[in-house]
N, CA and C atoms of all chains as a GROMACS GRO file, in nm:
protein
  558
    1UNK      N    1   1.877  -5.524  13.883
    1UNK     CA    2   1.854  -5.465  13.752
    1UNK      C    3   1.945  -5.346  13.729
    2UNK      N    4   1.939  -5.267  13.845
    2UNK     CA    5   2.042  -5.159  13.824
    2UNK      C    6   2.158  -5.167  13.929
    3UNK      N    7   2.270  -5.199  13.849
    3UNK     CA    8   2.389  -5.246  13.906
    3UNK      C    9   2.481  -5.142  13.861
    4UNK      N   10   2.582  -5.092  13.938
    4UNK     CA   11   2.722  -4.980  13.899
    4UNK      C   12   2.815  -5.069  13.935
    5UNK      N   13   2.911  -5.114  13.875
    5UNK     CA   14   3.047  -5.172  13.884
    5UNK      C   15   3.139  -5.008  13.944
    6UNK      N   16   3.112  -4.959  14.040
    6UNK     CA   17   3.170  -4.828  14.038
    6UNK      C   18   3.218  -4.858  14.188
    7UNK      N   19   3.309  -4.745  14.290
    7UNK     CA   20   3.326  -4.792  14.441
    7UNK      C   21   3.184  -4.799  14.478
    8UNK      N   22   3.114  -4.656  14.441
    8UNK     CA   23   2.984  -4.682  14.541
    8UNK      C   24   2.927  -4.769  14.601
    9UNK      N   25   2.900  -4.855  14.519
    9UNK     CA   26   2.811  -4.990  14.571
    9UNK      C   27   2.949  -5.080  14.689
   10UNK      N   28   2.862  -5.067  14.835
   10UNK     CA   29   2.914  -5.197  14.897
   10UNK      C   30   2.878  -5.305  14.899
   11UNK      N   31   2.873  -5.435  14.903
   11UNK     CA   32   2.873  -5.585  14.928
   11UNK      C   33   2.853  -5.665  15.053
   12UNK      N   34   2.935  -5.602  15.123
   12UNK     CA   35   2.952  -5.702  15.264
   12UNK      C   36   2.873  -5.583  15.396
   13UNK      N   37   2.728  -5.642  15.403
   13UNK     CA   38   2.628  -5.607  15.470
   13UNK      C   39   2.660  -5.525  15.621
   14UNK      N   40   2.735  -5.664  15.664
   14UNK     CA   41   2.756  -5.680  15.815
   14UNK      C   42   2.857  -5.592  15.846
   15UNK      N   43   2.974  -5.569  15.720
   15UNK     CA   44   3.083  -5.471  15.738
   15UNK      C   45   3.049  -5.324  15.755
   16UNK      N   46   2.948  -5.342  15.630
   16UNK     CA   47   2.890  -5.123  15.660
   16UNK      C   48   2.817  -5.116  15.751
   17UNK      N   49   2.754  -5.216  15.817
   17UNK     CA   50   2.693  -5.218  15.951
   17UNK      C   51   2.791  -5.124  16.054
   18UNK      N   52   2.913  -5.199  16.064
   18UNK     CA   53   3.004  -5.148  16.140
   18UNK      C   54   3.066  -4.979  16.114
   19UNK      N   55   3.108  -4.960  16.003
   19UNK     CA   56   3.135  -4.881  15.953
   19UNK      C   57   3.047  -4.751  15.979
   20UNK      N   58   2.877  -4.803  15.954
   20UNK     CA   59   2.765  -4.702  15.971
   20UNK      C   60   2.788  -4.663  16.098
   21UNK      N   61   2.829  -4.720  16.218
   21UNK     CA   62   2.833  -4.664  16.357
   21UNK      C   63   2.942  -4.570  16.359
   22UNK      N   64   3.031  -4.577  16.319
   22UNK     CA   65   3.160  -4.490  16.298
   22UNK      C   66   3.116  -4.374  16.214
   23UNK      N   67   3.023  -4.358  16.128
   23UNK     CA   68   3.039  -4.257  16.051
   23UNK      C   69   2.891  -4.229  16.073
   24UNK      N   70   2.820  -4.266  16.203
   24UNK     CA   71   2.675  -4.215  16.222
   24UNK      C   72   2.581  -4.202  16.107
   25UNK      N   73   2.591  -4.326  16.003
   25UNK     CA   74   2.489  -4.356  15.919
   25UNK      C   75   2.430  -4.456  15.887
   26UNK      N   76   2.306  -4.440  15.798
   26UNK     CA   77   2.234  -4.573  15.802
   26UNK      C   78   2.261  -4.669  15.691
   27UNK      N   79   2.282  -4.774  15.658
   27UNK     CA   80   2.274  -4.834  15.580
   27UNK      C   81   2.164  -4.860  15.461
   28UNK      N   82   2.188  -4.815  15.296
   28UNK     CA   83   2.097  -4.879  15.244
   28UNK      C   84   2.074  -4.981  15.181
   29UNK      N   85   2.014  -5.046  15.182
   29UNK     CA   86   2.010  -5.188  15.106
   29UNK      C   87   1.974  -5.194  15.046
   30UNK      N   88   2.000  -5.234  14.912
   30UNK     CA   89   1.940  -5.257  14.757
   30UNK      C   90   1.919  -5.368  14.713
   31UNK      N   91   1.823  -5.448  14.728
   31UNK     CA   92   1.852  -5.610  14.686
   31UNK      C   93   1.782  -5.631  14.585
   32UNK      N   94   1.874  -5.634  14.453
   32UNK     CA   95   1.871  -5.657  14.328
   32UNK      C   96   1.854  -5.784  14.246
   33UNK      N   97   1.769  -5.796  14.112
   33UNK     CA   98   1.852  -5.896  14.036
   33UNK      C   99   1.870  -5.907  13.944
   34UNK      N  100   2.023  -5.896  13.862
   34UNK     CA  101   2.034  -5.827  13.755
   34UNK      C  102   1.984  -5.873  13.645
   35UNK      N  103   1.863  -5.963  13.622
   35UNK     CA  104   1.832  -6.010  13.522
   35UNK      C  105   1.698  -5.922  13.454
   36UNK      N  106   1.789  -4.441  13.369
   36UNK     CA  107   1.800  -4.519  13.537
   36UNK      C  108   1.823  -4.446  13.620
   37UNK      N  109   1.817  -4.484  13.733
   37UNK     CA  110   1.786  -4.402  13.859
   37UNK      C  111   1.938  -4.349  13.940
   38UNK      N  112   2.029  -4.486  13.957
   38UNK     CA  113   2.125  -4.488  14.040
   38UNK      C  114   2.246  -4.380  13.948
   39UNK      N  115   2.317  -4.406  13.835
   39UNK     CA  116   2.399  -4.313  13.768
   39UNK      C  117   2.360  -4.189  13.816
   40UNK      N  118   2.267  -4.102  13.841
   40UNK     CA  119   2.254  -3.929  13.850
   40UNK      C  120   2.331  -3.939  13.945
   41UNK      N  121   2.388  -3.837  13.992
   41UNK     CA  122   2.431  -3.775  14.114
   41UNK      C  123   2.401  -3.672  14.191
   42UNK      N  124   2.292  -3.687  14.149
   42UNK     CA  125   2.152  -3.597  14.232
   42UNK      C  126   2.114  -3.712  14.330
   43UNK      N  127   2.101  -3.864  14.322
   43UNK     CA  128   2.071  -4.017  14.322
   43UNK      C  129   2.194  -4.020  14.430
   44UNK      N  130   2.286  -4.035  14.408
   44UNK     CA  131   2.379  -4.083  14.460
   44UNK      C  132   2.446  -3.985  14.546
   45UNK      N  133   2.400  -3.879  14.558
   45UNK     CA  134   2.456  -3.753  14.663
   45UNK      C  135   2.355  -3.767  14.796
   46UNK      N  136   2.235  -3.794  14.721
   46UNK     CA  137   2.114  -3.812  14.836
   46UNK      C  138   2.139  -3.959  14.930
   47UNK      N  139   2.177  -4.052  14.858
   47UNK     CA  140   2.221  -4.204  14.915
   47UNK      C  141   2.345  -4.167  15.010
   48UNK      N  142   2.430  -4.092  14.972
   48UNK     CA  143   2.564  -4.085  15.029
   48UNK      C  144   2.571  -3.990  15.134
   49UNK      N  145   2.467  -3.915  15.160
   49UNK     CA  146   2.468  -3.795  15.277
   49UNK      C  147   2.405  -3.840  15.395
   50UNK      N  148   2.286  -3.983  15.380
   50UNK     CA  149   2.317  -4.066  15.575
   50UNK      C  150   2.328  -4.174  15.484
   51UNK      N  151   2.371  -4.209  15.403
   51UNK     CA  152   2.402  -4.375  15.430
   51UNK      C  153   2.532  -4.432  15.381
   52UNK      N  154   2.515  -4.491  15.397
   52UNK     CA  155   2.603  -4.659  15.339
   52UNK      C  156   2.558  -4.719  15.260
   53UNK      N  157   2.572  -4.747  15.115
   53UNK     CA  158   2.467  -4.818  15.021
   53UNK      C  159   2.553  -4.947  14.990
   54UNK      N  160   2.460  -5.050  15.012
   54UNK     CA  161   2.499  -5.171  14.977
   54UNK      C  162   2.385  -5.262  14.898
   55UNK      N  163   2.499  -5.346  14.768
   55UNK     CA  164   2.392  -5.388  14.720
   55UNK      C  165   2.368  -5.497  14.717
   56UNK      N  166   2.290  -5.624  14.699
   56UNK     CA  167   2.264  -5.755  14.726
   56UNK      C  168   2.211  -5.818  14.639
   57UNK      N  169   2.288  -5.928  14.511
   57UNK     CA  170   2.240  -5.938  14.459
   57UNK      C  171   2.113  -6.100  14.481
   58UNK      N  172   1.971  -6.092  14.448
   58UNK     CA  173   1.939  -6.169  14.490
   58UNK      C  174   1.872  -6.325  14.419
   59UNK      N  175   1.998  -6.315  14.279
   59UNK     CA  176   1.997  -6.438  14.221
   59UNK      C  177   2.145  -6.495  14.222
   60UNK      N  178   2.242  -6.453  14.362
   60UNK     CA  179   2.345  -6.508  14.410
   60UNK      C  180   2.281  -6.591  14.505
   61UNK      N  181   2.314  -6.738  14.498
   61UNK     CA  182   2.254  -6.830  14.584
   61UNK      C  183   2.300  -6.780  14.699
   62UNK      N  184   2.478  -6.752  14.739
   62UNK     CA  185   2.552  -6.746  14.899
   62UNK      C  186   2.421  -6.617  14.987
   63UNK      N  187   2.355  -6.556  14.890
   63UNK     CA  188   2.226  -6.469  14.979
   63UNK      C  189   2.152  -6.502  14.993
   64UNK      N  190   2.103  -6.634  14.945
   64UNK     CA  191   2.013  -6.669  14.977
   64UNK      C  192   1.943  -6.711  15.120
   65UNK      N  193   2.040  -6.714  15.225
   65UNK     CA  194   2.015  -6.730  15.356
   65UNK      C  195   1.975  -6.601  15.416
   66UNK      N  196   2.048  -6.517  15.398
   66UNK     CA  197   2.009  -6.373  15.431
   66UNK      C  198   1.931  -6.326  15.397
   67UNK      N  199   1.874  -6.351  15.239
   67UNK     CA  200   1.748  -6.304  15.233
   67UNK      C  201   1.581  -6.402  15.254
   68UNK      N  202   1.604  -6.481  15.259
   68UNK     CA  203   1.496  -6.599  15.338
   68UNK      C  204   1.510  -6.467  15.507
   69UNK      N  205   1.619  -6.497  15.545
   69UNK     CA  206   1.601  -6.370  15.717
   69UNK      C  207   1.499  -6.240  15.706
   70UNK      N  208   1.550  -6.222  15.558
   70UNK     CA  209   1.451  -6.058  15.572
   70UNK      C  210   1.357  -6.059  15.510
   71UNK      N  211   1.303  -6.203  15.461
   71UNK     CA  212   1.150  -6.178  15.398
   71UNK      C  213   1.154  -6.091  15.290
   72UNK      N  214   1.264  -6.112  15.170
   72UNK     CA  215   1.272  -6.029  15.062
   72UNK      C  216   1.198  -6.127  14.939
   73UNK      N  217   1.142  -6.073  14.898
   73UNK     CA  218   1.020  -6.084  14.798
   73UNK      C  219   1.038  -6.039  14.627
   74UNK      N  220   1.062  -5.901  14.653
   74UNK     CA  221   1.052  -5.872  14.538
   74UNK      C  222   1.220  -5.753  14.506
   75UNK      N  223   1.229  -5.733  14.366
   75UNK     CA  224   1.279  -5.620  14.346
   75UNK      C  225   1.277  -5.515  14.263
   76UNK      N  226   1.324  -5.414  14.250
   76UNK     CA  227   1.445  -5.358  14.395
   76UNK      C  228   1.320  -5.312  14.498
   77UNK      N  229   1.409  -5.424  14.624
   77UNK     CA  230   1.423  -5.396  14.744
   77UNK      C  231   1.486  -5.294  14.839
   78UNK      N  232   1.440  -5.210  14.884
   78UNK     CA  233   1.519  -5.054  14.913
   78UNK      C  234   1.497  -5.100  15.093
   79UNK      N  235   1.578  -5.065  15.136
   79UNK     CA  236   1.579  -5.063  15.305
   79UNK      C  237   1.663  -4.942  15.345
   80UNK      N  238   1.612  -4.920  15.443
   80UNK     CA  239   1.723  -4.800  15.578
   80UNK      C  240   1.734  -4.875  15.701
   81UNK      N  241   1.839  -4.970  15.707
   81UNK     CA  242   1.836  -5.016  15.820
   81UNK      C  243   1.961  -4.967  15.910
   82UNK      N  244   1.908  -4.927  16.056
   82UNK     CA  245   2.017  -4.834  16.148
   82UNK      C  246   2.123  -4.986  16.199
   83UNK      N  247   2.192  -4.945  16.223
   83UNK     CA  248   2.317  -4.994  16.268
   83UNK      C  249   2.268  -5.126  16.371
   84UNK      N  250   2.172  -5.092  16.429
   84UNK     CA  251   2.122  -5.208  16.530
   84UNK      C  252   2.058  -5.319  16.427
   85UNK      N  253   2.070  -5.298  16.331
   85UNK     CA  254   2.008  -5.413  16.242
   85UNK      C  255   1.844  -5.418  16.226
   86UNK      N  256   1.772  -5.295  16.284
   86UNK     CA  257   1.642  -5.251  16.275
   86UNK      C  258   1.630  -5.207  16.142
   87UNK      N  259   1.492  -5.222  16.085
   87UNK     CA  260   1.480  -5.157  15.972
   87UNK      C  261   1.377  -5.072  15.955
   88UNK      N  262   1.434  -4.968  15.967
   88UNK     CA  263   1.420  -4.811  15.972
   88UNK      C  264   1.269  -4.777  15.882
   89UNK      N  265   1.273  -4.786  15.738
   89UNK     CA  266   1.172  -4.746  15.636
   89UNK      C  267   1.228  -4.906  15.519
   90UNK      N  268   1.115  -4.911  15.390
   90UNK     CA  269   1.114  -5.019  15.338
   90UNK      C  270   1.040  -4.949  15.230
   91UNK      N  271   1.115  -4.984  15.104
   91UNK     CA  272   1.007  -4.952  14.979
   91UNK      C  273   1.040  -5.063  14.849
   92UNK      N  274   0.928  -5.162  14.792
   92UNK     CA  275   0.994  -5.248  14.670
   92UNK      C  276   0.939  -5.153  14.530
   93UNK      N  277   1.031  -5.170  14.447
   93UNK     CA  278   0.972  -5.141  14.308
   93UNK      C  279   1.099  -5.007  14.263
   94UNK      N  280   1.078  -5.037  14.138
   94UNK     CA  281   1.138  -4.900  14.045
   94UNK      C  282   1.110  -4.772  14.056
   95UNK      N  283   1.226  -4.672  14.117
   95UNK     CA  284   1.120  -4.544  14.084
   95UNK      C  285   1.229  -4.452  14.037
   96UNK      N  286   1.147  -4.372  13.957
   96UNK     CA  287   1.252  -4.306  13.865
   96UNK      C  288   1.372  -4.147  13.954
   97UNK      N  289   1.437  -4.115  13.920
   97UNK     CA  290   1.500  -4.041  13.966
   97UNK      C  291   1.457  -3.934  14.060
   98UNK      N  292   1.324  -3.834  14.003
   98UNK     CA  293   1.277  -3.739  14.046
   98UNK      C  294   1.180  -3.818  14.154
   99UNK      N  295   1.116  -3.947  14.144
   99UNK     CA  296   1.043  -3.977  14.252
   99UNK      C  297   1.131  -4.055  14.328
  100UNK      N  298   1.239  -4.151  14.304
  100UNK     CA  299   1.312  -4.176  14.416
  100UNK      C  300   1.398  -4.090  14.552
  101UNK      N  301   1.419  -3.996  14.510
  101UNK     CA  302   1.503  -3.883  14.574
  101UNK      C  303   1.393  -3.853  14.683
  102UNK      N  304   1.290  -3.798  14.655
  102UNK     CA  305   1.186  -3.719  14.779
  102UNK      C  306   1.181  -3.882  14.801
  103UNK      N  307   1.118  -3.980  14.750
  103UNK     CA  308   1.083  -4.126  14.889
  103UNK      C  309   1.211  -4.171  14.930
  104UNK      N  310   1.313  -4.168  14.937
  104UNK     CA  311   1.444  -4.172  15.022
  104UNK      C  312   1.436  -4.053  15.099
  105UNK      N  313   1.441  -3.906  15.107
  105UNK     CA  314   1.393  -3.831  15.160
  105UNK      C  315   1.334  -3.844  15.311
  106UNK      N  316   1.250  -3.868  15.269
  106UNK     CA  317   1.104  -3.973  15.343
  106UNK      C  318   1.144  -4.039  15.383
  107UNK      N  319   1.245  -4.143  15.354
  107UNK     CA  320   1.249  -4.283  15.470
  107UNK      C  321   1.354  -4.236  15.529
  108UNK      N  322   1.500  -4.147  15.525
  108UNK     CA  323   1.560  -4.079  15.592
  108UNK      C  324   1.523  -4.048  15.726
  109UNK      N  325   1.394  -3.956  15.684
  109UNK     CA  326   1.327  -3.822  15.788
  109UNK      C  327   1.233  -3.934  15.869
  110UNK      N  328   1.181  -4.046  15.827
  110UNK     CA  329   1.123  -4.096  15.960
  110UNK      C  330   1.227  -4.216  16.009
  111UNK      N  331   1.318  -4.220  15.977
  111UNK     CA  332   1.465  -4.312  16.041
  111UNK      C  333   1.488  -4.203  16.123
  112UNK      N  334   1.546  -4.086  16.096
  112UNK     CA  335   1.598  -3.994  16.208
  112UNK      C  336   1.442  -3.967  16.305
  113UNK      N  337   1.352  -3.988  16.264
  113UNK     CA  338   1.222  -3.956  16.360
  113UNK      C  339   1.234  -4.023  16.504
  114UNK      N  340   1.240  -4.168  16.365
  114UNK     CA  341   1.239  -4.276  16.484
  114UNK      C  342   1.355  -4.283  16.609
  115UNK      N  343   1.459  -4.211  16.560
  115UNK     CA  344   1.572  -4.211  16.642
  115UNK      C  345   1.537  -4.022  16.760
  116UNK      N  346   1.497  -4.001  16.734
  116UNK     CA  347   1.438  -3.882  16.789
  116UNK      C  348   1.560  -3.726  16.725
  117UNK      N  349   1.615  -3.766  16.577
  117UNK     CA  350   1.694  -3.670  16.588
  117UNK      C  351   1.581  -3.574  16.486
  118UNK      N  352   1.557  -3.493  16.526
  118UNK     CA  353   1.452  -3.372  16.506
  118UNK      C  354   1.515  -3.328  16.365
  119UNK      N  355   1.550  -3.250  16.437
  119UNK     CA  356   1.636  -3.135  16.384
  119UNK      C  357   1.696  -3.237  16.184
  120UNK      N  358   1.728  -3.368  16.218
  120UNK     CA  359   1.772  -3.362  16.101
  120UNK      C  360   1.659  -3.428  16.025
  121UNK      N  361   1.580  -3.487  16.073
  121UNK     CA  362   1.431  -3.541  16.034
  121UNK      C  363   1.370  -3.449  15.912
  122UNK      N  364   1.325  -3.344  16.009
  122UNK     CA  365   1.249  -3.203  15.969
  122UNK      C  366   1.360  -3.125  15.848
  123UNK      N  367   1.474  -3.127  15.815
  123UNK     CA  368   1.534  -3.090  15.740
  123UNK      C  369   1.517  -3.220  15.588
  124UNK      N  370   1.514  -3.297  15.603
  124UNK     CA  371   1.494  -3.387  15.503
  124UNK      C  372   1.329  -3.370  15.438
  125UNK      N  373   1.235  -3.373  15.531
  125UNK     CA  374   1.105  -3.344  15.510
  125UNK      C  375   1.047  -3.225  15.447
  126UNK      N  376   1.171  -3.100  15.468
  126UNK     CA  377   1.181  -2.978  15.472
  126UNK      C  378   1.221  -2.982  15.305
  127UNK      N  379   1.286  -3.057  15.253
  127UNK     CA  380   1.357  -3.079  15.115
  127UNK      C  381   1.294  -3.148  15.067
  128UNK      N  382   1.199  -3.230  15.073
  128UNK     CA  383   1.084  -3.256  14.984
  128UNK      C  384   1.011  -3.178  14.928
  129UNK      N  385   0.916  -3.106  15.018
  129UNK     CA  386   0.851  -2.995  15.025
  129UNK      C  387   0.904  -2.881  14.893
  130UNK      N  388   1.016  -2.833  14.934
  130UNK     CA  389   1.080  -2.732  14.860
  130UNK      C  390   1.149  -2.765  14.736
  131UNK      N  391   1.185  -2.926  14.738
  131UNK     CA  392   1.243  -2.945  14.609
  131UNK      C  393   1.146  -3.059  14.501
  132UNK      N  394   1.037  -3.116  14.570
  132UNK     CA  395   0.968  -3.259  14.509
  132UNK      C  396   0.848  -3.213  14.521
  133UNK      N  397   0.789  -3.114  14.568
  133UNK     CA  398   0.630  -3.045  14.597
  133UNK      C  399   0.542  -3.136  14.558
  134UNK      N  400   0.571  -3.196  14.386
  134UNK     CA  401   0.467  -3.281  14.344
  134UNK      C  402   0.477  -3.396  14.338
  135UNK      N  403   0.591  -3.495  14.417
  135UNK     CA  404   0.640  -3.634  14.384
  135UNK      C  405   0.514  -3.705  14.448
  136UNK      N  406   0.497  -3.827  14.456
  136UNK     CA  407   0.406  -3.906  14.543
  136UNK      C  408   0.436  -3.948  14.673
  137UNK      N  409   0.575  -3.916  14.703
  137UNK     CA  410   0.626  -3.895  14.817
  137UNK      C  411   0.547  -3.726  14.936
  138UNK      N  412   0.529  -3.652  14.851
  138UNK     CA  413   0.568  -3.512  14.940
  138UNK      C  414   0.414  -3.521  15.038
  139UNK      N  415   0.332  -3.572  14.995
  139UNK     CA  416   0.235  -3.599  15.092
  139UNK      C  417   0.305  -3.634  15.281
  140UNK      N  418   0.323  -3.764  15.253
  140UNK     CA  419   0.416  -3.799  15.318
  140UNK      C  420   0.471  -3.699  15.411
  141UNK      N  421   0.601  -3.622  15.356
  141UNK     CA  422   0.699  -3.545  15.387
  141UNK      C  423   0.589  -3.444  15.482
  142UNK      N  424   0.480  -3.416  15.426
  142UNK     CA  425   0.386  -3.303  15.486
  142UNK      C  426   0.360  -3.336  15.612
  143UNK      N  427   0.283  -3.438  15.636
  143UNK     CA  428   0.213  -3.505  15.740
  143UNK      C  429   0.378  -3.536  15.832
  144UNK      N  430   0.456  -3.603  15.822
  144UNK     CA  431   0.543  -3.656  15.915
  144UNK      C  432   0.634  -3.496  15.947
  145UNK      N  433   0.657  -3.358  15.847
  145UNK     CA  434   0.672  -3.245  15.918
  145UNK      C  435   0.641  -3.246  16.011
  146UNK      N  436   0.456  -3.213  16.013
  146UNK     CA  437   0.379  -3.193  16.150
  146UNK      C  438   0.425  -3.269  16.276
  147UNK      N  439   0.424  -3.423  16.248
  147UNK     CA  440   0.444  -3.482  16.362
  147UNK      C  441   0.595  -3.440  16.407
  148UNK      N  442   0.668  -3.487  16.332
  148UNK     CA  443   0.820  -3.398  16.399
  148UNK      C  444   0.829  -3.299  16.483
  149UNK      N  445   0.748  -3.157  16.401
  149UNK     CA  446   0.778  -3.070  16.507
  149UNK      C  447   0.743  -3.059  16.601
  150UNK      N  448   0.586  -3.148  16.590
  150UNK     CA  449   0.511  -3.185  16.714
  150UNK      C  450   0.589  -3.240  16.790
  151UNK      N  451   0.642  -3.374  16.806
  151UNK     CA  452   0.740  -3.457  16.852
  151UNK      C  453   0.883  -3.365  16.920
  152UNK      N  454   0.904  -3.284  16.889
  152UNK     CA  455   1.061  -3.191  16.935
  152UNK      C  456   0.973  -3.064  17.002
  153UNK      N  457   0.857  -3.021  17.006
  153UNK     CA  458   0.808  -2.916  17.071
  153UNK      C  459   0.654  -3.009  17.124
  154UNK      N  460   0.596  -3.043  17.143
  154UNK     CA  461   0.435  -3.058  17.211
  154UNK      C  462   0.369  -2.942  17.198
  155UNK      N  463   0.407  -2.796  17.304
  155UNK     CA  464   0.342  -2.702  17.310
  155UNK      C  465   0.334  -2.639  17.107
  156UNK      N  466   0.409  -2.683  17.052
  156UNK     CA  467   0.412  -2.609  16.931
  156UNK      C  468   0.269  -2.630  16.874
  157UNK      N  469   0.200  -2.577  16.764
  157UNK     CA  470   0.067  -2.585  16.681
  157UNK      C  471   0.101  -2.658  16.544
  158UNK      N  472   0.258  -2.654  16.536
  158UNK     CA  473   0.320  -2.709  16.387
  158UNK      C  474   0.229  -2.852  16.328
  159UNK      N  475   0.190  -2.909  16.437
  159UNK     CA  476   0.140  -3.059  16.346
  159UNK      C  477  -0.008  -3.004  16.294
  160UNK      N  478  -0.077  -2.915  16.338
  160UNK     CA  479  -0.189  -2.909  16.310
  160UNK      C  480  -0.194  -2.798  16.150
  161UNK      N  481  -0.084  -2.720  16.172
  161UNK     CA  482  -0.035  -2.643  16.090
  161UNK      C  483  -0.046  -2.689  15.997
  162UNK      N  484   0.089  -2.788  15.964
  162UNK     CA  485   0.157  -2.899  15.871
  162UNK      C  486  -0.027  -2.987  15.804
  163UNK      N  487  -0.056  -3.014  15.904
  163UNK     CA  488  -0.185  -3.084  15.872
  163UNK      C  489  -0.262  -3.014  15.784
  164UNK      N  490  -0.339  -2.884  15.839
  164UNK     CA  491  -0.388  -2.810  15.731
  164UNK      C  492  -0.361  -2.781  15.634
  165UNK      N  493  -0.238  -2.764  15.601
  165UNK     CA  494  -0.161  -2.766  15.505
  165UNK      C  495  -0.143  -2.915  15.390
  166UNK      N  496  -0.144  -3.005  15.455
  166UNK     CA  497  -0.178  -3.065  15.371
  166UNK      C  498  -0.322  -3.140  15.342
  167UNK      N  499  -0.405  -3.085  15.408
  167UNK     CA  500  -0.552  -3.083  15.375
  167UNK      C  501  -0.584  -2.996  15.209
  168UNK      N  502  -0.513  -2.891  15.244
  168UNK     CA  503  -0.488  -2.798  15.113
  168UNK      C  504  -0.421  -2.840  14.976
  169UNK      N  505  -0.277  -2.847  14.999
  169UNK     CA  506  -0.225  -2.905  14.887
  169UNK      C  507  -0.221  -3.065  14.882
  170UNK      N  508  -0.267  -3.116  14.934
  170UNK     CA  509  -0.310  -3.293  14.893
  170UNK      C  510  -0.432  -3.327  14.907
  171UNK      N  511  -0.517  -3.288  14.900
  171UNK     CA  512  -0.637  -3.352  14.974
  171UNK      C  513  -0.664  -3.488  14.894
  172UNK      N  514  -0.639  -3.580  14.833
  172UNK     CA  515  -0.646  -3.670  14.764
  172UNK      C  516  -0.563  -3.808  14.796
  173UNK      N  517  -0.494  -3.735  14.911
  173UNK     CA  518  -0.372  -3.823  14.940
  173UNK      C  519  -0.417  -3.955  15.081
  174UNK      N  520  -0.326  -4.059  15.070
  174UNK     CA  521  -0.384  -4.098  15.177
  174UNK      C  522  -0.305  -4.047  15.315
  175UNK      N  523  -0.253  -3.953  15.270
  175UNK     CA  524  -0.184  -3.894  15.430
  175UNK      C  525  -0.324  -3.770  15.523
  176UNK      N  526  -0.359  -3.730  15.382
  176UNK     CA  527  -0.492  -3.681  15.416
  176UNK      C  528  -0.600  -3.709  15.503
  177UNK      N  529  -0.593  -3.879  15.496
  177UNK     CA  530  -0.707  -3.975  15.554
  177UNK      C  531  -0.599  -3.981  15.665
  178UNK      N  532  -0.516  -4.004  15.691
  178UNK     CA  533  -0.398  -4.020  15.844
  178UNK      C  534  -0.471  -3.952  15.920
  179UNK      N  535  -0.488  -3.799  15.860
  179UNK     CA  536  -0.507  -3.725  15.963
  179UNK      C  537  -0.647  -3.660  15.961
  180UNK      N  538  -0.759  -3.770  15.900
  180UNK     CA  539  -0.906  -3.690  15.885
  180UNK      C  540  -0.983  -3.701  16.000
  181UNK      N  541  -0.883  -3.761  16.155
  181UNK     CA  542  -0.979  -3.792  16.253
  181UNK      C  543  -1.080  -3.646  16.329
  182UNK      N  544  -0.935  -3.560  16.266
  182UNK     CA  545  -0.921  -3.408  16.317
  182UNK      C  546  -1.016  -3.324  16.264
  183UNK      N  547  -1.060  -3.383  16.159
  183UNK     CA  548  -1.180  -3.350  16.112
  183UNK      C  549  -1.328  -3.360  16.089
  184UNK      N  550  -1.321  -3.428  16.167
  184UNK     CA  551  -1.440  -3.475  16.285
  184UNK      C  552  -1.508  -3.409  16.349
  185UNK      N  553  -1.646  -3.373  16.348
  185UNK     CA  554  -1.670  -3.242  16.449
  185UNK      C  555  -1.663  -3.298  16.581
  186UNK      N  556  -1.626  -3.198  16.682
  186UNK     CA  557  -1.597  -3.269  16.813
  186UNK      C  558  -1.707  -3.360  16.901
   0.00000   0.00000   0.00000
């Protein structure tokens, strides 16, 4: 429902997974539907 | 809406990674059948091990989303035993959300924190009374009404 076409929002789950260990954070997950 | 502020998006961006999922894209549909997603918005804190940290479904508006992210922050770092940044998130409820439906919450899991990083400390019982006082209505109230029990 609430979607930003902006950088903020990431996509690929498994990638900020990785990323979160590098930058000692947690991932949040938003699972939306924009209708 | 909630996500545009940057009150919203400063709080998301200071421990996390925000990713979003949409869940009337079929290619998620496997992934989310995995996590037992139900409804939305679906909010998660899940740590890097693929554990999931805190969990909240539904809309909440700006001023109450901020303190319950807050909240699922401070018991993600709980759960990880980092104190110090737990109790600082819990600490910012308190002082900035006093009245959200979150700050109950924030009260009660104070106590245990500092309890949790000190034992000898009195802080949980503190924290407790304290929110015997300013919540009594709450169900964090009932968490901790065992204490109120005569011995």
């Amino acid at each position: 429902m609430e979607t930003q076409a902006s950088a903020f929002w990431q996509h690929d789950y498994a990638q900020m997974l990785e990323r979160a260990k590098d930058e000692r954070k947690f991932v949040l997950l938003d699972i939306f539907n924009p209708g | 809406m909630t996500y545009p502020l940057d009150l919203v998006k400063e709080a998301i961006a200071a421990h996390a990674i925000p990713v979003q999922i949409d869940n009337s894209d079929s290619k998620n549909n496997i992934f989310l059948h995995g996590i037992h997603h139900i409804w939305t918005p679906d909010i998660r804190i899940m740590h890097t091990d693929g554990y999931e940290m805190y969990r909240w479904d539904g809309f909440l508006p700006p001023f109450e989303f901020v303190p319950r992210l807050q909240c699922a922050f401070g018991l993600a770092f709980l759960r990880l035993k980092r104190f110090d940044e737990a109790e600082s998130c819990y600490v910012d409820v308190l002082r900035r959300f006093s009245t959200s439906y979150a700050a109950p919450e924030a009260q009660y899991y104070l106590g245990v924190t500092r309890y949790r990083r000190d034992p000898d400390s009195d802080e949980m019982m503190t924290q407790w009374a304290e929110l015997r006082s300013r919540y009594p209505a709450s169900e964090y109230r009932v968490k901790q009404s065992f204490k109120e029990l005569p011995e």
